[in-house]
LUMVODREN-435670 format. One record per atom (N, C-alpha, C): residue number from 1; residue in three letters; atom name; x, y, z. Coordinates in steps of 0.1 Angstrom, whole numbers, plus 5000, padded with zeros to 4 digits. Atoms other than C-alpha are relative to their C-alpha. Example, Ala and Ser with C-alpha at 12.3 -4.5 7.8 and 13.67 -1.06 7.14 Angstrom:
<atoms>
1:Ala:N:5009:4988:5000 $
1:Ala:CA:5123:4955:5078 $
1:Ala:C:5009:5012:5000 $
2:Ser:N:4991:4989:5000 $
2:Ser:CA:5137:4989:5071 $
2:Ser:C:4992:5011:5008 $
</atoms>
This chain:
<atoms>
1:Unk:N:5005:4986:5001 $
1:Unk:CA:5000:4860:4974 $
1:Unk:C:4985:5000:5000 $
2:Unk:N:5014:4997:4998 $
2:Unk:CA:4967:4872:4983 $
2:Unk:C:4994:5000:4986 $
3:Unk:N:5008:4992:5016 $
3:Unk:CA:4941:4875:4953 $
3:Unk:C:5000:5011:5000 $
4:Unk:N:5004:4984:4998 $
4:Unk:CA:4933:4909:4961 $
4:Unk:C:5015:5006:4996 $
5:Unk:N:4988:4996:5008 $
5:Unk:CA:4972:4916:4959 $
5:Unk:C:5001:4996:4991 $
6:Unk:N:4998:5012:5018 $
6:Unk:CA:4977:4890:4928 $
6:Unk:C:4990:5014:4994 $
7:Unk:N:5010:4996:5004 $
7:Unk:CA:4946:4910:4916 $
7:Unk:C:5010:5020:4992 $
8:Unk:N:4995:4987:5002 $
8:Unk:CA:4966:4943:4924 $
8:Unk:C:5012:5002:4994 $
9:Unk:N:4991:4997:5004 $
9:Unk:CA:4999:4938:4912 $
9:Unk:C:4999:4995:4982 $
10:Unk:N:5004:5000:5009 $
10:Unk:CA:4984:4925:4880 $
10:Unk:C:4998:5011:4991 $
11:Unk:N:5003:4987:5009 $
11:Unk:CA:4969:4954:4871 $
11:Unk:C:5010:5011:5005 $
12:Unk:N:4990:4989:5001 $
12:Unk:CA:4999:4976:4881 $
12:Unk:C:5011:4995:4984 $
13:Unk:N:4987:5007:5010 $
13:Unk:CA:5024:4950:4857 $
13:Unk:C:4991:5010:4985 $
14:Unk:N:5004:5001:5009 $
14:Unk:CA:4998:4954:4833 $
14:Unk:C:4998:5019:4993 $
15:Unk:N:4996:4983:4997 $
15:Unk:CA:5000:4997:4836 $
15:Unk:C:5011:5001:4994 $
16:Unk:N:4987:4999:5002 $
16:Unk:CA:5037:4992:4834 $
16:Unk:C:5003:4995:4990 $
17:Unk:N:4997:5009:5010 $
17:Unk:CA:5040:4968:4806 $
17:Unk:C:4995:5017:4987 $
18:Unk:N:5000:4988:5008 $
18:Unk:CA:5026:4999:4785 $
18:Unk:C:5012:5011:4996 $
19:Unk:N:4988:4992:4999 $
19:Unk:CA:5058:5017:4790 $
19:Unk:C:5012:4989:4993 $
20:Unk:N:4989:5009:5001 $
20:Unk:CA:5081:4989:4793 $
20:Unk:C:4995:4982:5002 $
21:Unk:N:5000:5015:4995 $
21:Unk:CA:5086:4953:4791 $
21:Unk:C:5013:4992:5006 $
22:Unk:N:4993:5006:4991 $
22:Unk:CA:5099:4931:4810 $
22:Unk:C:4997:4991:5015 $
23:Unk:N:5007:5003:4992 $
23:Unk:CA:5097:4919:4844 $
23:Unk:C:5001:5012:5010 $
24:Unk:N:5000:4990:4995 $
24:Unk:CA:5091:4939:4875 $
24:Unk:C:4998:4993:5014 $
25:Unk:N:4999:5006:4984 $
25:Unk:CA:5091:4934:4915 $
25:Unk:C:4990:5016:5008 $
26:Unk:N:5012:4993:4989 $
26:Unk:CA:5064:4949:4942 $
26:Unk:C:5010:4998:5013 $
27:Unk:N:4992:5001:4988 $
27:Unk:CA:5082:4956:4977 $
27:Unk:C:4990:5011:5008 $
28:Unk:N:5007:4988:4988 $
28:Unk:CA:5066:4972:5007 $
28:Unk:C:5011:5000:5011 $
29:Unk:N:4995:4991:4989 $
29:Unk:CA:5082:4988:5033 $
29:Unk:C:4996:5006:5010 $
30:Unk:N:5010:4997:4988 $
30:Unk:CA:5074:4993:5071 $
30:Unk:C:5011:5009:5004 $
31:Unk:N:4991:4990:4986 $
31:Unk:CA:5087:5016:5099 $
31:Unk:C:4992:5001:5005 $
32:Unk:N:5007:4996:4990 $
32:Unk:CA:5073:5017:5131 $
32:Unk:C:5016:5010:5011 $
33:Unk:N:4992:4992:4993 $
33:Unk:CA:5088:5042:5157 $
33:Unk:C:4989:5002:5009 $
34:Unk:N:5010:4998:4987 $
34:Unk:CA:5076:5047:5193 $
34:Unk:C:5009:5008:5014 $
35:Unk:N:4992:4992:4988 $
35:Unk:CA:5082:5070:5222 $
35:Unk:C:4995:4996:5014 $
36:Unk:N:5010:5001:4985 $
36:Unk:CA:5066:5054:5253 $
36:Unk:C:4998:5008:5010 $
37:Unk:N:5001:4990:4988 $
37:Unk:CA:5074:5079:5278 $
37:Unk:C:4991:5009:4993 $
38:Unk:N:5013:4990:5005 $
38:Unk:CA:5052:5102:5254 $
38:Unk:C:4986:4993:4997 $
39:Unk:N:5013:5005:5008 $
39:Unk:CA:5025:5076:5248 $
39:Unk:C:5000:5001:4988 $
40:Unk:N:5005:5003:5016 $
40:Unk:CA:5029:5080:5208 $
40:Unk:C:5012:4988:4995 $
41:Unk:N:4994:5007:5014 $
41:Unk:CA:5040:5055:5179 $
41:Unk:C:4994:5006:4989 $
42:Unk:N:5005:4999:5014 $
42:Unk:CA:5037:5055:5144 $
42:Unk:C:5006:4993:4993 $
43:Unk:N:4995:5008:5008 $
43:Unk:CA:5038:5034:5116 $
43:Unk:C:4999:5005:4987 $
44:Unk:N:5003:4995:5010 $
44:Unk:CA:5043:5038:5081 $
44:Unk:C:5002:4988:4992 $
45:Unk:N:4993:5010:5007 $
45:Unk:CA:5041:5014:5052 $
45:Unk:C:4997:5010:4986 $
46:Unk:N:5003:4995:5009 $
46:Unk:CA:5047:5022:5018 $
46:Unk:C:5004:4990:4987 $
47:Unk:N:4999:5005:5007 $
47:Unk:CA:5045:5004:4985 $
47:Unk:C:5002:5004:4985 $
48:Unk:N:4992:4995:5011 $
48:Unk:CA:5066:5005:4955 $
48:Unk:C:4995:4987:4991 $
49:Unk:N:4995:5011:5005 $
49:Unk:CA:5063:4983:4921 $
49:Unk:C:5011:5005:4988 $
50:Unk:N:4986:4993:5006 $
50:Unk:CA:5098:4988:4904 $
50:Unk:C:5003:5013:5013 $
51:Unk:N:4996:4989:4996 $
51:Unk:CA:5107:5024:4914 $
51:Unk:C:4993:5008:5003 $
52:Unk:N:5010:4986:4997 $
52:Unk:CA:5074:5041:4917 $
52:Unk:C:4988:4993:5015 $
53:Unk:N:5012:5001:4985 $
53:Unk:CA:5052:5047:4952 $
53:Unk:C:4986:4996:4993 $
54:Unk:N:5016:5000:5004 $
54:Unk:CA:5017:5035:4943 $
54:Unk:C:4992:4997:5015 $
55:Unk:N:5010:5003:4989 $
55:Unk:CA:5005:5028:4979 $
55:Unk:C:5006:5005:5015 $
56:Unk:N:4987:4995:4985 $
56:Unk:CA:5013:5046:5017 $
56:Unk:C:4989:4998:5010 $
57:Unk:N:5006:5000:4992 $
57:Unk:CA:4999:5043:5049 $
57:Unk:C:5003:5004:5012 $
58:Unk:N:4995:4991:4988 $
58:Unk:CA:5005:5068:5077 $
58:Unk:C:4988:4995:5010 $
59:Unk:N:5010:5001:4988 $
59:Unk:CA:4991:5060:5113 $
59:Unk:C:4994:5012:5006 $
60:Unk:N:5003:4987:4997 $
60:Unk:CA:4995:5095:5118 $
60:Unk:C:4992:5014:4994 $
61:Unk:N:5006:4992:5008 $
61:Unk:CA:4981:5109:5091 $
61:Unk:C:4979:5001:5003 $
62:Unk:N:5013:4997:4994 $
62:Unk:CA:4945:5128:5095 $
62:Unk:C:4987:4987:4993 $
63:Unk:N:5008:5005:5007 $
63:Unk:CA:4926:5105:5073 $
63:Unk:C:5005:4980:5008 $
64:Unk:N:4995:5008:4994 $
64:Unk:CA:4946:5073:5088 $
64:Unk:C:4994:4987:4992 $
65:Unk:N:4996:5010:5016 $
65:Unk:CA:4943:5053:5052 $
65:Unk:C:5005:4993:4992 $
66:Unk:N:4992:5006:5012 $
66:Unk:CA:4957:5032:5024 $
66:Unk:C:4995:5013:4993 $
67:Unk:N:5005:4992:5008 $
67:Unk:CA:4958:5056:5000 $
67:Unk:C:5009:5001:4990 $
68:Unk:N:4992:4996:5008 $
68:Unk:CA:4969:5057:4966 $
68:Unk:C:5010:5006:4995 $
69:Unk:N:4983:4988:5002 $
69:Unk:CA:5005:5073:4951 $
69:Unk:C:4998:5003:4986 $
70:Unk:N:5003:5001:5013 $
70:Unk:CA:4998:5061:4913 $
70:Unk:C:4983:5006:4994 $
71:Unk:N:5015:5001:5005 $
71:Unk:CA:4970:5072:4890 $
71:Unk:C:4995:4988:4994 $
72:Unk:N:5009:5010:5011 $
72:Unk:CA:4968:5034:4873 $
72:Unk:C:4995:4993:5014 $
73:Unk:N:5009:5006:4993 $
73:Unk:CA:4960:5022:4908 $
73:Unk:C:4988:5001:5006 $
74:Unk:N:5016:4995:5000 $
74:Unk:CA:4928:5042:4912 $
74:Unk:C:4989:4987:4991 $
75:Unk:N:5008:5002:5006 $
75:Unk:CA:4916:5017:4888 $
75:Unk:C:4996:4987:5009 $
76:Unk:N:5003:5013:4993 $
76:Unk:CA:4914:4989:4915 $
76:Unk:C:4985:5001:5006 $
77:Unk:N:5011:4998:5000 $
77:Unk:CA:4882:5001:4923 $
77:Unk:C:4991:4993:4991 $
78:Unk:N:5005:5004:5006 $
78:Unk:CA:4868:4988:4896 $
78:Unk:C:5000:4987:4998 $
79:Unk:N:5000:5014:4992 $
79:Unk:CA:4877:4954:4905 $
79:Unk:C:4998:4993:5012 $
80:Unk:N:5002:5003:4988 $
80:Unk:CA:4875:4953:4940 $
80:Unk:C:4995:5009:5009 $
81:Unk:N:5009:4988:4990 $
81:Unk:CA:4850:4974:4959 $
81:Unk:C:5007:5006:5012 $
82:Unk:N:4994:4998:4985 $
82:Unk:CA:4866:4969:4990 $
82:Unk:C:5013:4999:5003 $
83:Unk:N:4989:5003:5000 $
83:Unk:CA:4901:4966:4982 $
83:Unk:C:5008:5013:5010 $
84:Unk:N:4993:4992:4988 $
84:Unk:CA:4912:5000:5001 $
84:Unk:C:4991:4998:5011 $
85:Unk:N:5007:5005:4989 $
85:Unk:CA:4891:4993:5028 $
85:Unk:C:5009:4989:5010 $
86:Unk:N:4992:5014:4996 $
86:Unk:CA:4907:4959:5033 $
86:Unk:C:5010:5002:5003 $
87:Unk:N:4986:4997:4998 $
87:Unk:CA:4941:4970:5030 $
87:Unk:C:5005:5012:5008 $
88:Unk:N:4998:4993:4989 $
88:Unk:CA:4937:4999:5056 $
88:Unk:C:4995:4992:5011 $
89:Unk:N:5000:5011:4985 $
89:Unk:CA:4926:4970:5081 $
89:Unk:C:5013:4997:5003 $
90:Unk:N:4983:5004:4996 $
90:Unk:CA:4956:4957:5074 $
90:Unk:C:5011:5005:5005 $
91:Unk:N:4987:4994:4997 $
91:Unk:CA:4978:4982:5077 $
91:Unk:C:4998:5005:5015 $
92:Unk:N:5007:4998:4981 $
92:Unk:CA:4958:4994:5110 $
92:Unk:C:5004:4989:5010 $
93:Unk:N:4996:5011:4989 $
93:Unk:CA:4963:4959:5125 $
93:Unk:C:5015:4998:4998 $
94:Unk:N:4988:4998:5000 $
94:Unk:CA:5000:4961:5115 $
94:Unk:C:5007:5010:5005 $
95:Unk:N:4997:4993:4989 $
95:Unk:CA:5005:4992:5134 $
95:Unk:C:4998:4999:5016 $
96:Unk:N:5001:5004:4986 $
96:Unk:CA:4990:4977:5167 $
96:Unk:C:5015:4991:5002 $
97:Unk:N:4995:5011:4993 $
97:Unk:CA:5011:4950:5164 $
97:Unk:C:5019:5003:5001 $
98:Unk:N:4991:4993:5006 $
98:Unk:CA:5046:4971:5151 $
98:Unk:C:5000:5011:5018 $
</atoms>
């Protein structure tokens, strides 16, 4: 696992542990879809840890971002300057390649 994810699913466990204890599982989720005869695709990813969305990424959407679901993962900021940044590369270069 990345640090930057290690980093992030840390501080989500550690969000969740407030509620509940136990253990917990992070999953992401892609879908690409493409029409060639129209020129468009689109991809989406979206990331869950347990049962809740904390992260999505539309190709389509106007801002074309990672962007937060949860309010405890706002606080990655404060750890990683560049962490949405980084992770909208990624999801950008996973749509070329999708």
């Amino acid at each position: 696992m990345e640090p930057s994810v290690l980093s992030l699913f840390v501080l989500g466990v550690v969000a969740l542990t407030e509620t509940r204890a136990g253990s917990h599982s992070m999953r992401y989720f892609y879908t690409s879809m493409s029409r060639p005869e129209l020129g468009d695709s689109k991809f989406i990813s979206v990331g869950y840890v347990d049962d809740q969305q904390f992260v999505r990424f539309n190709s389509s959407s106007e801002s074309q971002r990672m962007e937060p679901r949860a309010a405890w993962i706002d606080k990655v900021d404060e750890e990683d300057r560049n962490h949405w940044e980084r992770n909208t590369q990624r999801s950008r270069g996973k749509a070329e390649i999708d």
